[in-house]
N, C-alpha and C positions, 0 to 999 in steps of 0.2 A: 823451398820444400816442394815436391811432386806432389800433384793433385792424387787426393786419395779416392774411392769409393764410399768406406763406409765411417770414417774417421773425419777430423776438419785439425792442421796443426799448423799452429801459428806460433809467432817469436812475440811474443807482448814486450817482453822488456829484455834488456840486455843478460845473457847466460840463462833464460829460462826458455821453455817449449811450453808450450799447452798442447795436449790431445783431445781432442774433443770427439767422444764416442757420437756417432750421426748417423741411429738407426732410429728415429722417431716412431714411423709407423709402427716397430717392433719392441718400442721402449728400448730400446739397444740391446736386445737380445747379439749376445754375442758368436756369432756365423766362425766357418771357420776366416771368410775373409778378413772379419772385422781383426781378428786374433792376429793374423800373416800381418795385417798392416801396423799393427802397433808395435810388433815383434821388429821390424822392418827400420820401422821411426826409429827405434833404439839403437838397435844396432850400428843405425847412419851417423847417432851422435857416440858412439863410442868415445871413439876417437878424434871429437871434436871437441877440441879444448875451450871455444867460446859457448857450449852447450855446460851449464853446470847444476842443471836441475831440471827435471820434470814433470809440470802440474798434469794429469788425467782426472775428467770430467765427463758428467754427460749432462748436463745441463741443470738448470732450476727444479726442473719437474722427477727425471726418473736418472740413477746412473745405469744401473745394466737389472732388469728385471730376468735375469736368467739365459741358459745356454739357448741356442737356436733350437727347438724341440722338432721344427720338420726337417732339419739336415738331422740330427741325432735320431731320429725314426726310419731314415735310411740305411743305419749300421746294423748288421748283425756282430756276431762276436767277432767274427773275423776281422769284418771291416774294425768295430771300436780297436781290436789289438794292431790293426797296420794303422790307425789314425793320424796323421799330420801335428795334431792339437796339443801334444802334450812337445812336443820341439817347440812349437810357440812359446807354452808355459816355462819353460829353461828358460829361454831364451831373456824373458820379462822377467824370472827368479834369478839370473842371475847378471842383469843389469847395473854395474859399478856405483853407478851417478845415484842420488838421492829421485825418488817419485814421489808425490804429494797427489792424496788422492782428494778431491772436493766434491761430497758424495750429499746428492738431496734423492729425496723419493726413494725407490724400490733398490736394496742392493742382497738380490737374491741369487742364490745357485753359483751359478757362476761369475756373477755381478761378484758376490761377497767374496769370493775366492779372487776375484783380480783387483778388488780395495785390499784386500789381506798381502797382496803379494807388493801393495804399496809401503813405505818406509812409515810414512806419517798419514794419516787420516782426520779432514774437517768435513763435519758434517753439519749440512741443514736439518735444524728441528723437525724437520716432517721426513726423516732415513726412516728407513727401516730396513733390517737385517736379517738373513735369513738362510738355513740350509735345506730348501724342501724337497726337495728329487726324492725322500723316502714315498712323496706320495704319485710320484712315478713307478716304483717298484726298482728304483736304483738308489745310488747314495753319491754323495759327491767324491768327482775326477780328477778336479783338477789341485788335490789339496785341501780340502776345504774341510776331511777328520782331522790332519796331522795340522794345520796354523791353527784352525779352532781351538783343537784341545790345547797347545802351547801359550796360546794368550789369553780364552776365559776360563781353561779346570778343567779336569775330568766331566763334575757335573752339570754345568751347564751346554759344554758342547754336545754333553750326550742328550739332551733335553732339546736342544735345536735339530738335532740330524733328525734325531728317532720321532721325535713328533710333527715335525715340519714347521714350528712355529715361528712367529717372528717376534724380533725385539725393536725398540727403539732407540731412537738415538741416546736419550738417557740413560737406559739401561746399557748401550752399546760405551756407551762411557764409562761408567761404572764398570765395566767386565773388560776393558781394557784396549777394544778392537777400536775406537776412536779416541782421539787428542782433544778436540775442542769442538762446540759446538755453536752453528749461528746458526742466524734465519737464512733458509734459504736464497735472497738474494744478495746474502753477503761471503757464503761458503767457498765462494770458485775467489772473490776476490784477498779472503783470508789464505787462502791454498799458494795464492799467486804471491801476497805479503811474503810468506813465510820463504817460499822458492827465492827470492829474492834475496833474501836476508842471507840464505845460507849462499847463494850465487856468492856473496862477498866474500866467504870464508875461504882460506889456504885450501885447493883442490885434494891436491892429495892428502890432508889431513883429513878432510870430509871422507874418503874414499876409506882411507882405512878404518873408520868408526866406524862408518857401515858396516865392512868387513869384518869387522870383530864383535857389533852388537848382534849381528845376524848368526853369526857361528856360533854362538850364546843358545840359537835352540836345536843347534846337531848334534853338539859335543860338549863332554864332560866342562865341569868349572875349571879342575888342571889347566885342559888343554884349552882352552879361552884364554883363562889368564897368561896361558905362554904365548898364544898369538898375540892380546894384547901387549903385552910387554914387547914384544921383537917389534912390531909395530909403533910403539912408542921408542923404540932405540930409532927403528929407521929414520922416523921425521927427524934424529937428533941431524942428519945430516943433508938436511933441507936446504934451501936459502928461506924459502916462508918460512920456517922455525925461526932462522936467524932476524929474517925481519918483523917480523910478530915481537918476538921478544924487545929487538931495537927502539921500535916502533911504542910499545907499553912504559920502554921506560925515559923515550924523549917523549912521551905524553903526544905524539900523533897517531894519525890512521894511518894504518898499516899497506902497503902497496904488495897485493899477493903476487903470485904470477906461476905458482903451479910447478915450481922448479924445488 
């Protein structure tokens, strides 16, 4: 992997990547560099077939406490509408491969919008969640009305932006925007379990769940369930279909291989 700036990305274990957000001083306030670089990470594992998951992090204490506020105090309207930032945000939205986000301390602003923009979500007992930019005199950029409202309701999303307020990780549970909860020194290595787990599974069968669980918040239930379905014909003519099935009924493990 090429030495980052503001990022740390490492191979822990076989088919997985870890991103480690490494803006301390700033609580990882997310810059535009920090964004180019993760946007970048992704992209280099597209099309790398021993890449099959990816855990992002920002450590035990804070994951992203919010956008970079002195680069966004240099934009006027011009600049925010020629902005770089939201080609980042594409770029991270529409990412094939599974992301595991392992989220302790502050996940605000735009912290919360780039846990949102992850598959799956563990959090350490001391998260907190948030959309506070109303108390800048803006609202969140990058996403963070349209995932909100889709995963806790009309009413609570409106209750986070408009007031600025934060939730917990229990409550973040309860409303939907987190999977599981540990203590903080256990969050990044739950994150990395679960990357793992799914590392094993038939690729392109991974690929297209994703693909069809996420079109679930653009488009009608028809047309979901027709992706689904053509999606479910495709794998019919897999070899991991075939060997998955093979495999369940000689009662061994399954040897995937993406084909």
């Amino acid at each position: 992997m090429p030495d980052y700036q503001d990022i740390l990305v490492t191979a822990p274990d076989s088919g997985v990547i870890t991103i480690t957000l490494n803006r301390p001083e700033a609580r990882n306030a997310l810059c535009n560099n920090l964004l180019r670089e993760i946007a970048e990470t992704l992209d280099s594992t597209i099309n790398d077939d021993s890449i099959k998951a990816v855990v992002i992090t920002g450590g035990e204490h804070v994951f992203a406490a919010g956008a970079d506020i002195k680069e966004m105090a240099e934009l006027d309207a011009v600049g925010v509408m020629n902005d770089i930032r939201p080609s980042y945000w594409r770029r991270i939205a529409q990412y094939p491969k599974p992301i595991i986000a392992a989220v302790n301390g502050f996940a605000l602003g735009g912290g919360c919008e780039l846990m949102m923009h992850c598959d799956i979500v563990i959090a350490g007992d001391n998260a907190q969640f948030g959309q506070p930019e109303i108390n800048l005199g803006i609202i969140p950029g990058a996403g963070g009305t349209q995932r909100l409202l889709r995963t806790v309701g009309k009413s609570m999303a409106m209750q986070l932006v408009l007031s600025g307020e934060f939730i917990n990780a229990e409550q973040a549970r309860d409303f939907g925007l987190v999977s599981e909860i540990t203590i903080p020194e256990m969050s990044y290595n739950r994150a990395l379990k679960l990357a793992k787990n799914i590392a094993r599974k038939p690729p392109l069968a991974v690929r297209l769940a994703k693909e069809s669980l996420l079109k679930a918040y653009e488009t009608t239930l028809e047309t979901g369930l027709n992706l689904e379905r053509k999606s479910f014909t495709l794998l019919a003519a897999t070899e991991d279909r075939n060997e998955g099935i093979a495999a369940f009924m000689e009662k061994r493990r399954p040897d995937f291989r993406g084909k």
